[in-house]
C-alpha positions in Angstrom: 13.1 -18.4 -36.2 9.8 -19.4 -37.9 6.1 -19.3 -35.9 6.7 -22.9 -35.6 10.0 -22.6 -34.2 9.2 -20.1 -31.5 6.2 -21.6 -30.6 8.0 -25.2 -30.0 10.5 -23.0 -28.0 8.6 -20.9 -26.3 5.7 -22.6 -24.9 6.2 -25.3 -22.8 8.7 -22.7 -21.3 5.4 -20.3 -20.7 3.3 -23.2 -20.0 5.9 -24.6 -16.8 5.5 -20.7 -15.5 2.0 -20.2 -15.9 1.7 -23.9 -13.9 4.3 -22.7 -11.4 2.5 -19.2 -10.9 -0.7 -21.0 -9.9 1.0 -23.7 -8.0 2.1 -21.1 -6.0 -1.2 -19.2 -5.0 -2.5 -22.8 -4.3 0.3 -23.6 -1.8 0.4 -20.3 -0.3 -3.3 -20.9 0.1 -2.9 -24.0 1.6 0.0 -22.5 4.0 -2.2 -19.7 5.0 -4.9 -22.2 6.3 -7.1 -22.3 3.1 -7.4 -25.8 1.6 -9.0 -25.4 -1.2 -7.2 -25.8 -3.6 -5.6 -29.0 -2.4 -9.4 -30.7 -2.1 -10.1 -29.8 -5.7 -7.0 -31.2 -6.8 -5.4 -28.2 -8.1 -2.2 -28.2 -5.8 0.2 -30.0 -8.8 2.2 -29.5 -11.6 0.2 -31.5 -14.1 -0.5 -29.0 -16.8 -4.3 -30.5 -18.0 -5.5 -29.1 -14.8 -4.2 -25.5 -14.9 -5.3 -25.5 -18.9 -8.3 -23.0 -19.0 -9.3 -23.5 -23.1 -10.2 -20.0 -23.3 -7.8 -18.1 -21.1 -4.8 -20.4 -22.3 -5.6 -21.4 -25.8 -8.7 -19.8 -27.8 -8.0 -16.0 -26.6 -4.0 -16.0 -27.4 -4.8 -17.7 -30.6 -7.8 -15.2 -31.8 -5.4 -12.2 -30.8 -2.9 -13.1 -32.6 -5.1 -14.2 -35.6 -6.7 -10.5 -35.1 -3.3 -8.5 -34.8 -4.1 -7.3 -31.3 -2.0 -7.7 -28.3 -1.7 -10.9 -26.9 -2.5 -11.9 -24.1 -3.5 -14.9 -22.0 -3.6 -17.3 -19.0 -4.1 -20.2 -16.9 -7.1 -21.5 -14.9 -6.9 -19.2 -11.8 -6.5 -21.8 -9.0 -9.6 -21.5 -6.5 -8.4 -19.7 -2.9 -11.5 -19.1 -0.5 -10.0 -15.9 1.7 -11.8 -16.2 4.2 -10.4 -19.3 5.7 -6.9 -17.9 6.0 -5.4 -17.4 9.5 -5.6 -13.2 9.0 -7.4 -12.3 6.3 -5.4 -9.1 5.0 -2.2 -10.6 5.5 -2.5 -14.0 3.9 -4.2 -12.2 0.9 -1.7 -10.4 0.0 1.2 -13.4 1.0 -1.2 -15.5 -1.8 -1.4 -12.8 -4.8 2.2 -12.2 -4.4 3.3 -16.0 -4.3 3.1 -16.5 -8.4 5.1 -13.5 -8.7 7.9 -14.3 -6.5 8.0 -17.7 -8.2 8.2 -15.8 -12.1 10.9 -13.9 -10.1 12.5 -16.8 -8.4 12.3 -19.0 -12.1 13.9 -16.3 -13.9 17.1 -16.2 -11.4 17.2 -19.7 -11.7 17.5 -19.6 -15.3 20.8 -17.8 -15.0 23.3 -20.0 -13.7 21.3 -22.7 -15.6 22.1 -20.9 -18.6 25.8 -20.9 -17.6 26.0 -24.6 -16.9 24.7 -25.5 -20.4 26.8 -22.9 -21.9 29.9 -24.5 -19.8 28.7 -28.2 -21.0 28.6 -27.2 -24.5 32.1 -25.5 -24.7 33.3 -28.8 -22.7 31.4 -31.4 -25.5 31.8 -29.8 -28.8 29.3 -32.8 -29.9 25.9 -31.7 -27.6 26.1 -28.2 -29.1 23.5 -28.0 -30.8 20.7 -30.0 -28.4 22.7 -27.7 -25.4 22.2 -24.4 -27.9 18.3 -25.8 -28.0 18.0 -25.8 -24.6 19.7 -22.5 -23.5 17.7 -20.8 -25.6 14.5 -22.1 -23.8 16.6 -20.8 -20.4 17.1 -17.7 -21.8 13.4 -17.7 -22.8 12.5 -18.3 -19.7 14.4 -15.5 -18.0 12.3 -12.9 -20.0 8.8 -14.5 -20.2 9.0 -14.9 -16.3 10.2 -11.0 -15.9 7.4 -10.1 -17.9 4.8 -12.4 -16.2 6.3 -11.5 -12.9 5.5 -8.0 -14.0 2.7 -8.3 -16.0 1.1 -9.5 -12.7 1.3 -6.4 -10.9 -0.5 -4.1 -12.8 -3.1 -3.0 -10.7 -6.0 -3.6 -12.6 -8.5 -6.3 -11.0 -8.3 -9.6 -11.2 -4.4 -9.2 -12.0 -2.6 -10.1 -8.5 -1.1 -6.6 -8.3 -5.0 -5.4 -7.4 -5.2 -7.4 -4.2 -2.4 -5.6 -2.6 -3.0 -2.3 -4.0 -6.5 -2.6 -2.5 -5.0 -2.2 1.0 -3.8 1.1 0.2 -6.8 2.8 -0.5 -9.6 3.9 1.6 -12.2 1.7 2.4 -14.9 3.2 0.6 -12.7 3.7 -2.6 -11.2 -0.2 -2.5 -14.3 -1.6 -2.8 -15.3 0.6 -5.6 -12.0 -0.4 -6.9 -12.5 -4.2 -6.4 -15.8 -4.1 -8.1 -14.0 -3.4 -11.3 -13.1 -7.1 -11.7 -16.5 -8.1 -13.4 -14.9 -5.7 -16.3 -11.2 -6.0 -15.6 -10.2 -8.0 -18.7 -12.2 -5.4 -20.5 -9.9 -2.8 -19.3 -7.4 -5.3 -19.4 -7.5 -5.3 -22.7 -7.9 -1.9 -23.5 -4.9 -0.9 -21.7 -2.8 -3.0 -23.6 -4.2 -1.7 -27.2 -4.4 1.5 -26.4 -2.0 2.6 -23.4 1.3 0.8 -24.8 3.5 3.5 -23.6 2.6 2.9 -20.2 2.6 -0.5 -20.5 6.1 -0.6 -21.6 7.0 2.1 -18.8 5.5 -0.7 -16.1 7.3 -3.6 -17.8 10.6 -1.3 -18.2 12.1 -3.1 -14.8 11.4 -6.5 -16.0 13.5 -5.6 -19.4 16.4 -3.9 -17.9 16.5 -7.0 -15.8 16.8 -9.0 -18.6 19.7 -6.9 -20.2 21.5 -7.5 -16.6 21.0 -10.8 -17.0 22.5 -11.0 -21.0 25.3 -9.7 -19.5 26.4 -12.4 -17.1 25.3 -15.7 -19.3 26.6 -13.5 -22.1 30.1 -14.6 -22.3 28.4 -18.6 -22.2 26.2 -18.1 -24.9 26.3 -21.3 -27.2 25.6 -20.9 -31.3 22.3 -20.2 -31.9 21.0 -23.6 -33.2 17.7 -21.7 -35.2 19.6 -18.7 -36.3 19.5 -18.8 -40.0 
């Protein structure tokens, strides 16, 4: 595939999960007594209000222009803690809602995957549109691993820091926490410089993915942009 091709693949499939991880920590939010989220109209699916233009759009693209690792986001979705029910416990049932939905999208995926691939074997004729769209499926079983994982690093503001706060002593959490004015700093210096243990964190999320090749595998339609 072309740049064009993967990017017309690729990111309305990112863009639903991105949405969908926010949605998440909104609702969870919203469950755990905090409604902020839902006053400032934040708890939907409509992508224009989860569209943060530097987070989403300017950073990915001057990485990329730049060579560097890519990263990016969505507009975190506003959560005000201290209105949940219990404080520790709905903190860390809110960081962890996105990434059980990245996880929970991805299994989806699967026996989507197999349906289209089933539907294409049965209709010779929708092969091609089918192929198109299991290979956003199969796209979205990987992105989602990876964001699912991604999102646990423990570096602040990533969601993985607000649980691994709770394991630390007091004194050392909130000298921990503070290193979210600088955490896409480090962020980002992880990523260009630690890529070995990046890969060892994201490891999961790929053997994952080779589990899941192996059960849509045998479903798997022509591949309508292989050249």
């Amino acid at each position: 595939m072309d740049f064009a091709q993967q990017l017309a693949l690729v990111f309305p499939v990112l863009l639903f999960s991105m949405v969908a991880h926010e949605y998440a920590h909104g609702y969870a939010a919203l469950k755990q007594g905090d409604m902020t989220a839902y006053q400032l109209g934040r708890l939907t699916f409509n992508p224009i209000k989860h569209i943060d233009p530097f987070m989403t759009i300017i950073l990915p693209v001057m990485l990329a222009f730049l060579g560097g690792p890519i990263f990016g986001g969505a507009k975190p979705v506003p959560v005000n803690p201290r209105n949940y029910r219990n404080y520790r416990r709905g903190d860390i049932i809110v960081s962890l809602a996105g990434v059980i939905t990245n996880v929970g999208i991805a299994i989806a995926c699967v026996p989507l995957v197999i349906l289209v691939g089933v539907l294409g074997q049965q209709i010779p004729g929708l092969i091609r549109p089918l192929g198109v769209l299991q290979q956003m499926l199969i796209a979205g079983v990987f992105i989602n691993l990876i964001l699912a994982a991604f999102n646990l690093i423990p570096i602040p503001p990533l969601d993985g820091s607000h649980v691994f706060k709770y394991l630390l002593p007091p004194k050392w959490s909130l000298q921990y926490q503070r290193l979210g004015a600088v955490g896409l700093l480090v962020l980002f210096a992880v990523l260009s410089f630690g890529r070995p243990l990046v890969d060892a964190w994201l490891s999961p999320a790929y053997f994952l993915r080779i589990l899941a090749e192996r059960v849509y595998f045998p479903y798997l339609l022509p591949n309508p942009f292989a050249t």
